[in-house]
N, C-alpha and C positions, 0 to 999 in steps of 0.2 A: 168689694166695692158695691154700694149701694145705687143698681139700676135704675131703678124704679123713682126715687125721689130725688131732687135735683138741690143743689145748693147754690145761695145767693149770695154772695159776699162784695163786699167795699176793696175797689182798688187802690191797695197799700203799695208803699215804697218799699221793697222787697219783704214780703210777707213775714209775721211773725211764728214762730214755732206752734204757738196753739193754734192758730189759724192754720195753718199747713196740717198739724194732724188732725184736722178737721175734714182740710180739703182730700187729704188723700182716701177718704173713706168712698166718695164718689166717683164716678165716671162722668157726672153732667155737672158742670160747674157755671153758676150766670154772674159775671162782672157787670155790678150799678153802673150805668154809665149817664144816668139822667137827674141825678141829685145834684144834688146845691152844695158848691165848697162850705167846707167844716174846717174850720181852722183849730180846734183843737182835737188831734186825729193821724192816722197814719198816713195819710194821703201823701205829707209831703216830709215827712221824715220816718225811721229806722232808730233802734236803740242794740247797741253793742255792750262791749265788756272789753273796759283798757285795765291799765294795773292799777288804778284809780277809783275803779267803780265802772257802776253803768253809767254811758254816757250815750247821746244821740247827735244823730248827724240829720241836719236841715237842709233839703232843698228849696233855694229862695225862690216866692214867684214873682211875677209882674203886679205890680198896682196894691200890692202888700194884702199881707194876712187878715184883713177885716173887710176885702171887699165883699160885694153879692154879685155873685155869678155861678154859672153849673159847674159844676167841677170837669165836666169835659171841655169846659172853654179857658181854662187855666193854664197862663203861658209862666214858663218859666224863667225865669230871670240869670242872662248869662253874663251880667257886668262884673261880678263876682267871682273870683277862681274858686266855686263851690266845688266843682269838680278835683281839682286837685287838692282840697283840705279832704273832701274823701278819701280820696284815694290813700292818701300821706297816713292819714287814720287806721286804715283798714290793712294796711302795710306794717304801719309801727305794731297794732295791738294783733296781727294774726301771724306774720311771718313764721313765727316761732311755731302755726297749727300744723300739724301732719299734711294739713291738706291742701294749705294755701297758696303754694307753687301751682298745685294739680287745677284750680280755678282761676286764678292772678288773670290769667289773660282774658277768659271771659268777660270777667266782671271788670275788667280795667275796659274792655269794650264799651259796656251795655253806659259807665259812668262817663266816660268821657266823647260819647256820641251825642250829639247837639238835637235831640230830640224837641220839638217845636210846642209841645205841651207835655204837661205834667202825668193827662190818663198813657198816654203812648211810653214817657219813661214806666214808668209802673207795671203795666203791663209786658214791657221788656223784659224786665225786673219776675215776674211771674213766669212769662216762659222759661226764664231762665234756669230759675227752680226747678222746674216740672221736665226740663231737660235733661238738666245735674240726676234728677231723682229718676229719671226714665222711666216716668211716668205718664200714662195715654189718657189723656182728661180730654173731656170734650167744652170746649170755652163759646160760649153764647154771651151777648152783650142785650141789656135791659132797653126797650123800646119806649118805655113812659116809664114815670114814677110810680110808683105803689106804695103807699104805706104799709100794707098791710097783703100777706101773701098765702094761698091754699095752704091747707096742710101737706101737701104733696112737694113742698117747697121749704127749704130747711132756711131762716134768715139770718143769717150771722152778718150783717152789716153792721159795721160800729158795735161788733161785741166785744174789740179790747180798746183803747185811746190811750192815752201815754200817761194819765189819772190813774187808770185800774189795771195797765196789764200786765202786774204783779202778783196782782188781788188771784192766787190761784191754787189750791189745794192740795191737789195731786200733777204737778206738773212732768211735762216730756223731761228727764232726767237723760245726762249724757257728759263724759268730764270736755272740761272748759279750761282755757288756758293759763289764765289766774284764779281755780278755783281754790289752789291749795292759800293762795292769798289773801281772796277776799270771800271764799266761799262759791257755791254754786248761784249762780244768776239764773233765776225765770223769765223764760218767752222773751227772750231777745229776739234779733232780725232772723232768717235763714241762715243767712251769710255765716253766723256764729255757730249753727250745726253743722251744716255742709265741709266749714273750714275744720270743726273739730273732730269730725267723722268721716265724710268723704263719703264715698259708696255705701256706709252702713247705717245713714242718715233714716234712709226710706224702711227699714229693718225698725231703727227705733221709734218710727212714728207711729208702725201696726205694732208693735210690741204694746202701744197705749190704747188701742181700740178696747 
């Protein structure tokens, strides 16, 4: 892990793979918490792999996806059985992973707790990970905005969106559950490594350093 420089990243709805082998390089990690919602982003959706393709799962907010507001003032919206179209999702397309029994209860927690904004599921969503992967990161939260940040500070905010984060080279490789179907999928959510690997998740993520 890299002491000395710290990384800044955008809180995502359960992080994506390359983001994660990002993160695990550090021990100091800073969660944005003072920007301006982005509605095209991970903030409030995740993308999977059913026997269909890639698809994504939406968390709806309050006051709809074009308002102006910080992203830490963003409520979510529970008229919706969002929660249980996840869940129904994550059940149908993983049951069959090695490892989705071993987490099902977790994650059926973290989605179906009535969290009062969008930063707090998300960051739910993030420990969760970093638990699964037992991993000791130190999480700091941003005080003001900055566009712009020391070299001492790594900025990976809004480096993948649901536009480009495919767009990727050499990706964390790992089998997947309909890969003999439709092929191997790049940088889906966590959820899709954790569920296909389990304990050997955090193994494949330094195996890409």
């Amino acid at each position: 892990m890299d002491n000395l420089k710290s990384l800044l990243i955008d809180n995502q709805y359960f992080i994506n793979v390359e983001s994660l082998k990002t993160l695990v390089k550090f021990s100091n990690v800073k969660i944005e918490q003072c920007d301006s919602w982005q509605k095209i982003s991970f903030r409030n959706r995740c993308m999977l792999v059913g026997a269909n393709g890639v698809m994504g799962l939406t968390v709806p907010i309050q006051k709809g996806r074009d308002q102006k507001a910080f992203f830490s003032d963003i409520k979510i919206d529970y008229s919706s059985r969002w929660q249980l179209t996840h869940w129904r999702t994550l059940v149908t397309n993983y049951n069959r992973s090695p490892f989705f029994e071993y987490y099902a209860p977790s994650l059926k927690e973290i989605i179906f707790t009535p969290f009062p904004s969008l930063f707090e599921l998300n960051l739910a969503t993030l420990q969760w990970v970093l638990k699964s992967l037992k991993l000791a990161v130190n999480l700091s939260f941003t005080e003001t905005f900055l566009p712009q940040y020391p070299n001492f500070v790594q900025d990976d905010r809004n480096r993948y969106n649901p536009k480009n984060f495919q767009q990727i080279q050499n990706p964390v490789r790992y089998t997947q559950v309909f890969e003999t179907k439709i092929g191997f999928q790049k940088n889906l959510s966590c959820i899709d490594l954790l569920c296909c690997e389990g304990p050997n998740a955090l193994h494949i993520l330094l195996q890409k350093l």
